[in-house]
Every structure is written in structure tokens, then in C-alpha cells.
C-alpha positions as CSV (number, residue, x, y, z in Angstrom):
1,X,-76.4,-4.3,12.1
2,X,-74.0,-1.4,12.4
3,X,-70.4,-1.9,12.8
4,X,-68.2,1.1,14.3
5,X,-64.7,1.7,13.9
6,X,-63.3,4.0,17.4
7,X,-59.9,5.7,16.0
8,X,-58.0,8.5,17.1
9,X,-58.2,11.9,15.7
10,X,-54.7,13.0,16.6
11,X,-51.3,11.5,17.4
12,X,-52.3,9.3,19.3
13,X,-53.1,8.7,23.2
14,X,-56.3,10.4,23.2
15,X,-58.2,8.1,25.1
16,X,-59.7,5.2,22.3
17,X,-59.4,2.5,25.1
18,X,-61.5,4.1,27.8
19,X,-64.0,5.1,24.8
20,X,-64.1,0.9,23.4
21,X,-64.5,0.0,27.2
22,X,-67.7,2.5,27.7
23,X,-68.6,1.1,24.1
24,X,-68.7,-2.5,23.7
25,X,-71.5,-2.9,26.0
26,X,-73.7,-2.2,22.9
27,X,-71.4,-4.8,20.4
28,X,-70.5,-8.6,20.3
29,X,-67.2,-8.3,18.9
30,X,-64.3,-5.9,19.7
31,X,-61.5,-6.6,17.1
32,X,-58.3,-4.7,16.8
33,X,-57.0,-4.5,13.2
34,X,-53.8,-2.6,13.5
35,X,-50.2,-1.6,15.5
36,X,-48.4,-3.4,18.0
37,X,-47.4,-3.3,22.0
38,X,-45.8,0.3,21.1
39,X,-48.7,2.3,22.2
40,X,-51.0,1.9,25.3
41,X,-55.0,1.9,26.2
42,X,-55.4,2.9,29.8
43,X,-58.9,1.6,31.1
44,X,-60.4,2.3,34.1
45,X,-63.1,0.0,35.2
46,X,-64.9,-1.7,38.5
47,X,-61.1,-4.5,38.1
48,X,-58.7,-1.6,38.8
49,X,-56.5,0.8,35.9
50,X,-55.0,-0.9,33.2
51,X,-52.7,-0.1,30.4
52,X,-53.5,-2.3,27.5
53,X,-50.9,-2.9,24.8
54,X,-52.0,-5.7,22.6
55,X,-55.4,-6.7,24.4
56,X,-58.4,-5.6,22.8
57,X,-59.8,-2.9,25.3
58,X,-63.4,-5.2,25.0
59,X,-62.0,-8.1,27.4
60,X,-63.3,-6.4,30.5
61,X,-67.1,-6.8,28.9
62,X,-68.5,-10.5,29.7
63,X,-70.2,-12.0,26.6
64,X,-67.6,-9.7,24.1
65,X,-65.8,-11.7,22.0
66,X,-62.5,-10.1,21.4
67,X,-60.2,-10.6,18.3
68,X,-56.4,-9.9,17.6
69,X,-56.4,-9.5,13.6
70,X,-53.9,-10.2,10.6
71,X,-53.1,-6.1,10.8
72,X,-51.7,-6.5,14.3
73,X,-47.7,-6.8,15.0
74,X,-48.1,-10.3,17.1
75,X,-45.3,-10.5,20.1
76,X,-46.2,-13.3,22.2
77,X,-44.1,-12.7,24.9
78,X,-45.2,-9.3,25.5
79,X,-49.2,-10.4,24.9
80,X,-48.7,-13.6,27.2
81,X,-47.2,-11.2,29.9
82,X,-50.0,-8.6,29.7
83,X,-52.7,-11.6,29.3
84,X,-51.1,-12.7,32.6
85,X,-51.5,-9.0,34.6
86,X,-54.7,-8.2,33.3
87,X,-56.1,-11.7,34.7
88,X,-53.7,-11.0,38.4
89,X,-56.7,-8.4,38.7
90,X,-59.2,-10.4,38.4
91,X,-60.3,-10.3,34.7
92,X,-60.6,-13.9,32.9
93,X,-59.1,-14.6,29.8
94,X,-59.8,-17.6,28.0
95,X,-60.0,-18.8,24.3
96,X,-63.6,-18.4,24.2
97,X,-62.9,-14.5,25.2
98,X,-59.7,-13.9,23.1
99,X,-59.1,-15.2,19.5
100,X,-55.8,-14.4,17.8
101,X,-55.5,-14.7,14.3
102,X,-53.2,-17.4,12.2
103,X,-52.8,-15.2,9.8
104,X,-51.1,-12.0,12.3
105,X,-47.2,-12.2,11.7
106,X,-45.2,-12.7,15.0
107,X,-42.9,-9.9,16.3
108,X,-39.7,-11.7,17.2
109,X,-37.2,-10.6,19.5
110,X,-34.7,-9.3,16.8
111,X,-37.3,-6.4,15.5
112,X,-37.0,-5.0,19.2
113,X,-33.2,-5.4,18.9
114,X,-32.7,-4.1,15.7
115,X,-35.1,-0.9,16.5
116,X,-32.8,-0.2,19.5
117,X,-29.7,-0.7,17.1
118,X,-31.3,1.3,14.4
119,X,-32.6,4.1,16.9
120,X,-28.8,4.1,18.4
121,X,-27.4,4.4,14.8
122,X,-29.0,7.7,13.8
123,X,-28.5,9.2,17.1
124,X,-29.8,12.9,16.5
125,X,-31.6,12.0,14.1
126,X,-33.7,9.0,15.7
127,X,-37.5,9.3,15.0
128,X,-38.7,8.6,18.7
129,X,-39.5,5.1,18.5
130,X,-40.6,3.0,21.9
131,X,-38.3,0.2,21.1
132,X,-40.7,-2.4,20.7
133,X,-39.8,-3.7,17.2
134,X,-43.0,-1.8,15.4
135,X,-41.0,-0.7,12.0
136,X,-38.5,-3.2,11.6
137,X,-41.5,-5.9,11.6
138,X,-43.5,-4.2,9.3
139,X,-40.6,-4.0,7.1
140,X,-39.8,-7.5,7.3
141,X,-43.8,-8.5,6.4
142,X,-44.0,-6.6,3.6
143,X,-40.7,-8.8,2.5
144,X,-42.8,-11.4,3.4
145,X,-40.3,-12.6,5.9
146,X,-42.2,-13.5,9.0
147,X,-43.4,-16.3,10.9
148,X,-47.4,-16.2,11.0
149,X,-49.1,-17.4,14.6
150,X,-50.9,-20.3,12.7
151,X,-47.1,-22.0,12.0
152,X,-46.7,-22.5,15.6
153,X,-48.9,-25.6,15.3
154,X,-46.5,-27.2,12.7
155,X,-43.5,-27.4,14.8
156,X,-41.4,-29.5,11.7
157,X,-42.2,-26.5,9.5
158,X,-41.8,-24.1,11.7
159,X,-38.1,-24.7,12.7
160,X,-37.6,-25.0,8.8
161,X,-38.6,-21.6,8.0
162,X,-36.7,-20.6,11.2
163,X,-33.5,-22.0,9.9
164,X,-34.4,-19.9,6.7
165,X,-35.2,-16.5,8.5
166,X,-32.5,-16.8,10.9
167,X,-29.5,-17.0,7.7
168,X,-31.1,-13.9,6.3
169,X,-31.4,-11.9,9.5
170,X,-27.9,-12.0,10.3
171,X,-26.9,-10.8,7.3
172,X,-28.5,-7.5,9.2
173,X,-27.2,-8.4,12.9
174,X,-23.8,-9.0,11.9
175,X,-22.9,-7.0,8.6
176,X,-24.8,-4.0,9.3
177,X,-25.1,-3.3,13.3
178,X,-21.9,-5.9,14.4
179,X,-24.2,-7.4,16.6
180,X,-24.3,-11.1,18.0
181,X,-25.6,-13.7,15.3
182,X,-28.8,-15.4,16.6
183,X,-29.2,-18.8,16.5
184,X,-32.0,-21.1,15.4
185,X,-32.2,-22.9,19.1
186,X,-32.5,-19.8,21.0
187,X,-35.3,-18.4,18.5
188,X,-36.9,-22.4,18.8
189,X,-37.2,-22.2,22.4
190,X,-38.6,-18.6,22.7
191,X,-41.0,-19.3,20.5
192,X,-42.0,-22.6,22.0
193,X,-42.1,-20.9,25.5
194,X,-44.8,-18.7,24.2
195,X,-46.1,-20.5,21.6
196,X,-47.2,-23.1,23.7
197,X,-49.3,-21.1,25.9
198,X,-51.1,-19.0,23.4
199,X,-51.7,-22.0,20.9
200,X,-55.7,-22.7,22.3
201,X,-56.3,-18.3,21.2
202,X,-54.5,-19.3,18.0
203,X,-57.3,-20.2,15.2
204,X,-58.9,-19.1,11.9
205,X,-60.9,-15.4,12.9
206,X,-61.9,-14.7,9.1
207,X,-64.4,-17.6,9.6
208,X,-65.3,-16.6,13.0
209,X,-65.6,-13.2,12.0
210,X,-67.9,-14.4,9.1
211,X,-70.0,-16.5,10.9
212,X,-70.7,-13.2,13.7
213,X,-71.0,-11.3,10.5
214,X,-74.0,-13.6,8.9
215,X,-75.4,-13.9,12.6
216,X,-76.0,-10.4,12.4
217,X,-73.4,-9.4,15.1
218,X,-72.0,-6.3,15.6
219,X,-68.2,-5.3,14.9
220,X,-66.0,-2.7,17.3
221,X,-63.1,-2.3,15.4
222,X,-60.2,-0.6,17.8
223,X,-57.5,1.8,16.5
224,X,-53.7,2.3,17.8
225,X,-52.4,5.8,17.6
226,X,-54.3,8.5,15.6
227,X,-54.3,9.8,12.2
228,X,-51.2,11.7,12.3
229,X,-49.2,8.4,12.9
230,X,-50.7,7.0,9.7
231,X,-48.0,5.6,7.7
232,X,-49.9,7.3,4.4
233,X,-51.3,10.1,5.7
234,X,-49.4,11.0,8.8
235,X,-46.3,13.4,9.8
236,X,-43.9,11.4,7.8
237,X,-41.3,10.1,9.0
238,X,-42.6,10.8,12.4
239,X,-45.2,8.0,12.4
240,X,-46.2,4.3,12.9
241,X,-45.7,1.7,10.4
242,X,-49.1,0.6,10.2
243,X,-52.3,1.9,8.6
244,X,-53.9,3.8,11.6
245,X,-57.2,4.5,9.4
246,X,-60.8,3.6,9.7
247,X,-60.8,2.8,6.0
248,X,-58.1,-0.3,7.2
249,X,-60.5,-2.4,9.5
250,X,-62.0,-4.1,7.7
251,X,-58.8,-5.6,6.2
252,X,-56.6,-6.1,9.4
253,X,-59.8,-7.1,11.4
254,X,-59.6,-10.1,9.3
255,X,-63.4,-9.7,7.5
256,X,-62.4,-7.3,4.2
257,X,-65.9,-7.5,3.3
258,X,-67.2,-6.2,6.4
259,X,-68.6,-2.9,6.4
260,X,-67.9,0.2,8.8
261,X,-70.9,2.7,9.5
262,X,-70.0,4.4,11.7
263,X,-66.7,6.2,13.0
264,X,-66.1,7.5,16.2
265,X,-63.0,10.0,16.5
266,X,-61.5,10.3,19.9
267,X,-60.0,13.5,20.3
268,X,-58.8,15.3,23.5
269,X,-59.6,18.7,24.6
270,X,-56.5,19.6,24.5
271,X,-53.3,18.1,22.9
272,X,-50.4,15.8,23.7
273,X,-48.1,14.1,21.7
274,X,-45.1,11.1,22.5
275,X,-42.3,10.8,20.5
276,X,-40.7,13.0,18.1
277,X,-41.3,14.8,14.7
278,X,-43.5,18.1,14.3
279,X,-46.0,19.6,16.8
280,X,-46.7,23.1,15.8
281,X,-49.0,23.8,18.7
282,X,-46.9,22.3,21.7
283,X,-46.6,25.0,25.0
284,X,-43.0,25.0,26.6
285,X,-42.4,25.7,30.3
286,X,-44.5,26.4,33.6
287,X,-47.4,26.6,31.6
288,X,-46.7,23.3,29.7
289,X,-46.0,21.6,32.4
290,X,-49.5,22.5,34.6
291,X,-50.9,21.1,31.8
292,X,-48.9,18.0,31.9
293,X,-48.9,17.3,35.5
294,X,-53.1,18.0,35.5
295,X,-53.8,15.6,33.0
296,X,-51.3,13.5,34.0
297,X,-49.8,13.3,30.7
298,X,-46.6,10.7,30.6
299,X,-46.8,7.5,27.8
300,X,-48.7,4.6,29.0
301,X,-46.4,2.4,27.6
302,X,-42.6,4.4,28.1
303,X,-43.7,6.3,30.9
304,X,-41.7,9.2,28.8
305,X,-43.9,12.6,29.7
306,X,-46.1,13.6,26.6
307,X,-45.3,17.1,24.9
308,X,-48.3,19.0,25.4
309,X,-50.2,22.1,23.9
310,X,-53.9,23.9,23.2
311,X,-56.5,21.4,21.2
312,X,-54.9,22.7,17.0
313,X,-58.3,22.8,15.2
314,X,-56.1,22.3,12.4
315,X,-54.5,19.1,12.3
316,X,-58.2,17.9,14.1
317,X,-59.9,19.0,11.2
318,X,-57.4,17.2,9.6
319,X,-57.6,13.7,11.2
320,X,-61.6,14.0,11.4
321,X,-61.4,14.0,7.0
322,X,-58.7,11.3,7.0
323,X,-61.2,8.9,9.2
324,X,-64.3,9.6,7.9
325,X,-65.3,10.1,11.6
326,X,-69.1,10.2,11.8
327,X,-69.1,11.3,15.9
328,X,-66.3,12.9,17.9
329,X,-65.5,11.4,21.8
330,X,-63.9,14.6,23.4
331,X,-61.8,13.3,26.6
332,X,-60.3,15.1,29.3
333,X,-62.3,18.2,29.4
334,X,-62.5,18.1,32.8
335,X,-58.6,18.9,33.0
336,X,-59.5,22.3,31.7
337,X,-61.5,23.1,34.8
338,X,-58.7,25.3,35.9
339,X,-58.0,27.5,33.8
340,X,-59.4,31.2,33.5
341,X,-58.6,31.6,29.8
342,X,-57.8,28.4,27.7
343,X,-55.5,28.5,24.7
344,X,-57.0,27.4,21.1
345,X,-54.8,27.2,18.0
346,X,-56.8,28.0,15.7
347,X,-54.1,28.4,12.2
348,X,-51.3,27.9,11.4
349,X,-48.8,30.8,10.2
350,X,-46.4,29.7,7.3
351,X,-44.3,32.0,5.8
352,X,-46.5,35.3,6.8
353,X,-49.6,33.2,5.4
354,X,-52.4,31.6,7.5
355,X,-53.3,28.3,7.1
356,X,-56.6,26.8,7.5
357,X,-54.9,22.9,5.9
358,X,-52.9,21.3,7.0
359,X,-49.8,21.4,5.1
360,X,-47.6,18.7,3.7
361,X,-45.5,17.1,6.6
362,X,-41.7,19.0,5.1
363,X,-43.5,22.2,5.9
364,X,-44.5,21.8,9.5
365,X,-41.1,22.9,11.1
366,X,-41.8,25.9,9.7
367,X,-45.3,26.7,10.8
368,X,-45.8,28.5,14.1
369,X,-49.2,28.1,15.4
370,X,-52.0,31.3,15.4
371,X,-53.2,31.2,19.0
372,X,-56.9,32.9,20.6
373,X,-58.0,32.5,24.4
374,X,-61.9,31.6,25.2
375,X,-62.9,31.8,28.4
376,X,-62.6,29.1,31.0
377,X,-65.3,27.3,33.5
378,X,-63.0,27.7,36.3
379,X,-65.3,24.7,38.5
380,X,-65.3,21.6,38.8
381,X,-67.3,19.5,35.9
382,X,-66.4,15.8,36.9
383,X,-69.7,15.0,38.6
384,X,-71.7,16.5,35.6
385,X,-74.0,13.9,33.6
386,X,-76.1,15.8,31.6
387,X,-75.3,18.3,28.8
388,X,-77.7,21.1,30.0
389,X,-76.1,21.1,33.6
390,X,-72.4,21.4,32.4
391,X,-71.1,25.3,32.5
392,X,-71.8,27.8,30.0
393,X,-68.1,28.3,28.8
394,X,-67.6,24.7,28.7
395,X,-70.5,24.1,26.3
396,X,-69.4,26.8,23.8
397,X,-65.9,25.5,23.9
398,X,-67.0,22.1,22.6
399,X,-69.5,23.7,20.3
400,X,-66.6,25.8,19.1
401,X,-64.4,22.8,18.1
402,X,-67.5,21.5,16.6
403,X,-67.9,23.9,14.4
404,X,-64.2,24.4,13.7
405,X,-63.7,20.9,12.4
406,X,-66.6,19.7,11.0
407,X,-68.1,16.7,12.9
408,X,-70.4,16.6,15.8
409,X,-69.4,15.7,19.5
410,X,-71.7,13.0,20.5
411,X,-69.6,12.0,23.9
412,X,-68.0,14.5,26.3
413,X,-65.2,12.6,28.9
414,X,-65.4,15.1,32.4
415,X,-63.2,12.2,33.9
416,X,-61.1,8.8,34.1
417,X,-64.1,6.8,35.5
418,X,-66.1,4.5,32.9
419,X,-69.0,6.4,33.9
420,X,-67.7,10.1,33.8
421,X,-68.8,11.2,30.4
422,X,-71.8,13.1,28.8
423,X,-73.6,11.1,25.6
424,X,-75.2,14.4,23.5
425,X,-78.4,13.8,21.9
426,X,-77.9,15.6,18.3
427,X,-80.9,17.1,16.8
């Protein structure tokens, strides 16, 4: 059976949770292999809106069986606090549902101190994190200095390798930032609070995933963030610090031998970005802001409004070669209906040169972006359904970024609505 991988194609927020949602009606298991509570799905469905953090976006499907895997930045209190909204509205959530795996590595409540501290620190220089702990957890797994969720149900070991952790990170807390020590007692109860409550998700997924996997099931594999955030391949240092690549599911899902067929890059038809670091084709002023405020464009998880600017057929072409992506979803199209001429960057201008690469991550602040208008629909598209019935100048502008980048657009979003999209047949 084919297995599908649905990642983003840009810097993230382009819409991957709305697209797993539509999706995992035609899949048994929606897994996500990567990131943390740093970066949010917003889902719209028949139980209300929903920004998802750390849920897998499949948990609104009845019959899905959803997984958190090893690649995903564990933090119990923030998951047991979304678990708890998501079922306020009606959705249930139970261990046959939601599996977490005893291999992911718990975020503890220091990594979100010490990525305030650390974000304090370099001041001007701060690379736009949401605070949530992301990079100072991933630095302290790869020291292999983290708790993993499967200790929480050997409490006489746990508090041992607590006592252990605790010593070393206030080595940190103390000597580097001046900040309060913390104590093995008050990292005990916290983790007990949550602990406790998300023990029954708690349980070995490889061998769940394995036994799906020889049952012939078939795998969703959900992204965080887009390829631009990559910690590899992305606008370093502007980026996660996870692997926000297809090519990882298989290894943070928790299955490395599974096998991905097919890739589905969500992409927006138009671009935004959170956070800091380089975006060569962002709009300033009134016209930014339209833009903005019609695609209501602010972070799911900060709230912080999202830069904005024309789709850059360059750094898409880009992210569609570092997934793999088989398919494109194109979201938000609809937001375009306004407009009487829309903006496309099309190159990228460095140093009197034109650039159809994109270049190496030192040399963005240099590029300016190489802008053409297309013609705009100028009606409203939300009610279409069919590709034949949408407008002439909205077809050619998704054939257009079809062409420009290299991968086919098999679903077209016209609006937030589960239903609100186009599925193209290709020839």
C-alpha cells in the first residue's frame, strides 16, 4: 500500500494541517515524525477551528490511528493542555486514537527558559524563536541528555537520571544566564503531574507501526514547518532544529524501514513567513498589509503577524527538489480573488545577475527579488469545485507555477472549509 509524506514547500504555515485533515480519510495511520509545539496546524472541520501544536492533524478522522514519533520534541504539559481543548470541542481522545512514542525525548520546562534567556542574550541579533524550547532541546538530545517518555513508567529511575540532568543543567542556569538553580523536586512533581496523565498514550509505536506496516496499512506522515526551516537544507541560522524533510519520516515516525511513495508539497499561492532571517520576496506597507489582513496572516501559535509577499518561484522550486514532492496542494488561492494584477517573483537579482537557484543562505540579504504582474480573476472562486469552472486567469496562474517549479498541482484550496478545494485529475 502507498504511504505519503504531506510537507511544506516553504517556510512554513502553508496550510499541511488542513491538507492531512482532507487527507487521512484515505489512510489508517497519521504519524508526525518531526518538530515540536513551536509551529501550529489550523484545521477547520464539522468540531469548530483548531490550531494544533503537537496533535497529529488525523485525530479528527474516526478509525485513524494517530502517532507522536521519536523525531518529535515531547512537552507534556503543553500536549496534555491541547489534548484537553481539542476534546472541550467535542473531539475524543483516547489511547486507542493517540500513541506517543517511548522512545520521543521530553521537552522540559528549562529548554523554554533557557530559549527565552538565550533569545534575551543576543538581543539584535535573536533569530525569531517562539520560545517554546525547540533548539535548546534538540541540542541537549543530540548530547544525549534527555529524559525519554518511556522512563516515566520507572519512577526510581527516573528521579535518578533527574538528579543527574538537573547537576549538569545548572551548570547553564546559573554560570552562564545567572538564573535560579532548579531543583530535582520541582522537575519530580512536574513531570509526575503530566506524566501521570499521558502514561496509558505512552507505549512502544515501532511495533505498532510494524504490525500496520505488515497489515498492509497505510502511513500519513505529517511535517512541521517547510523546507526552508530545515536544519540541513534551510536559511541557516534562520531555521528549526529539526529535519523538516520527507526523506526524515521514516526515521522519526518511528518505522525506518517504511517507505514513502508519495510526497505531497503544500505551498501557498502566495507567501508568508514568521520569524526572522531572509525573505527576499516580502511586500512592505499598504500593499503588504491587504495581503495580510485578507488571508488573515498572523502565527497560529504567537499570534505575531506573518511577513508576507508574492508566491517566489524560486525558493518553491527550491523546496519542491529538497522534498522530493511528487504532487503540490496550492492553498489560499482564493485570497487572490481581489486583486486586478497579482505580483510573481519570478528571480532573484544578485549582484546585477539573475538567479534562477537559489543561492546559499549568506547570500540572500543581498538578493532583491525580479518581480512580473499576471492578471487577476477579480471574482469570487470559493464556491468553485471543479477545475473546468474556476476562472481563466486563475487556471493559468496555477499552470504557471506549475510549470515554473517543476511538479504538478494535484489540489487547489479556494477556502478554509474541509471541503473548499479542487482535486485535479493529471493526464
Amino acid at each position: 500500500m502507498a504511504n505519503c509524506a504531506i510537507v511544506g514547500i516553504n517556510w512554513g504555515d502553508e496550510g499541511k494541517g488542513r491538507m492531512v485533515d482532507l487527507l487521512t480519510e484515505r489512510y489508517d495511520v497519521v504519524i508526525r515524525f518531526q518538530g515540536g509545539g513551536n509551529a501550529g496546524h489550523t484545521v477547520i472541520n464539522e468540531f469548530g477551528k483548531f490550531a494544533l501544536h503537537l496533535l497529529p492533524s488525523g485525530i479528527f478522522r474516526a478509525g485513524v490511528l494517530n502517532i507522536l514519533g521519536n523525531g518529535v520534541a515531547l512537552d507534556l504539559e503543553n500536549l496534555w493542555t491541547e489534548m484537553e481543548q481539542v476534546r472541550a470541542q467535542g473531539v475524543a481522545l483516547t489511547p486507542d486514537m493517540l500513541k506517543i512514542s517511548e522512545r520521543a525525548s521530553l521537552l522540559l520546562p528549562w529548554h523554554r527558559q533557557l530559549d527565552g534567556l538565550e533569545e534575551a542574550r543576543l538581543k539584535d541579533h535573536a533569530y525569531g524563536s517562539t520560545r517554546q524550547g525547540i533548539a535548546p532541546f534538540y541540542s541537549d538530545k543530540y548530547q544525549k541528555k534527555t529524559l525519554l517518555a518511556g522512563e516515566l513508567k520507572d519512577p526510581e529511575a527516573l528521579r535518578a537520571h533527574v538528579a543527574q540532568l538537573v547537576e549538569w543543567k545548572n551548570l547553564t542556569l546559573r554560570g552562564v544566564y545567572g538564573a535560579e538553580p532548579v531543583t530535582v523536586d520541582a522537575l519530580m512533581d512536574w513531570l509526575t503531574t503530566y506524566g501521570e496523565k499521558l502514561k496509558p498514550f505512552i507505549c512502544d509505536t515501532t511495533e505498532v507501526l510494524r504490525q500496520a506496516q505488515a497489515a498492509g496499512k497505510r502511513f500519513l506522515f505529517e511535517a512541521q514547518l517547510g523546507a526552508l526551516r530545515d536544519l540541513d537544507y534551510g536559511i541557516v541560522p534562520y531555521t528549526t532544529s529539526s529535519n523538516t524533510l520527507a526523506a526524515y519520516a521514516p526515521v522519526g515516525s518511528g518505522l525506518p524501514s517504511a517507505k514513502v511513495d508519495e510526497v505531497i508539497g503544500v505551498v501557498k499561492a502566495y507567501s508568508t513567513c514568521v520569524g526572522e532571517g531572509p525573505f527576499v520576496c516580502e511586500l512592505f506597507g499598504e500593499e503588504a498589509e491587504r495581503l495580510r489582513q485578507a488571508g488573515a496572516e498572523y502565527g497560529a501559535k504567537t499570534g505575531r503577524p506573518r511577513r508576507v509577499g508574492p508566491i517566489d518561484l524560486v525558493a518553491t522550486r527550491y523546496g519542491v527538489r529538497m522534498q522530493g514532492a511528487t504532487g503540490l496542494a496550492l492553498t489560499k488561492l482564493d485570497v487572490l480573488s481581489d486583486l486586478k494584477e497579482i505580483p510573481v517573483c519570478e528571480k532573484y537579482r544578485l549582484d546585477g545577475r539573475e538567479l534562477d537557484d537559489f543561492p546559499f543562505p549568506t547570500l540572500l540579504d543581498r538578493c532583491e527579488p525580479v518581480l512580473k504582474r499576471v492578471p487577476g480573476w477579480e471574482r469570487d472562486i470559493s464556491g468553485v469545485r471543479r477545475w473546468e469552472d474556476l476562472p481563466q486567469a486563475a487556471r493559468d496562474y496555477v499552470e504557471m507555477i506549475e510549470r515554473a517549479v517543476g511538479c504538478p498541482i494535484t489540489y487547489v484550496s479556494v477556502g478554509a472549509d474541509r471541503e473548499a478545494y479542487i482535486e485535479r485529475k493529471q493526464a
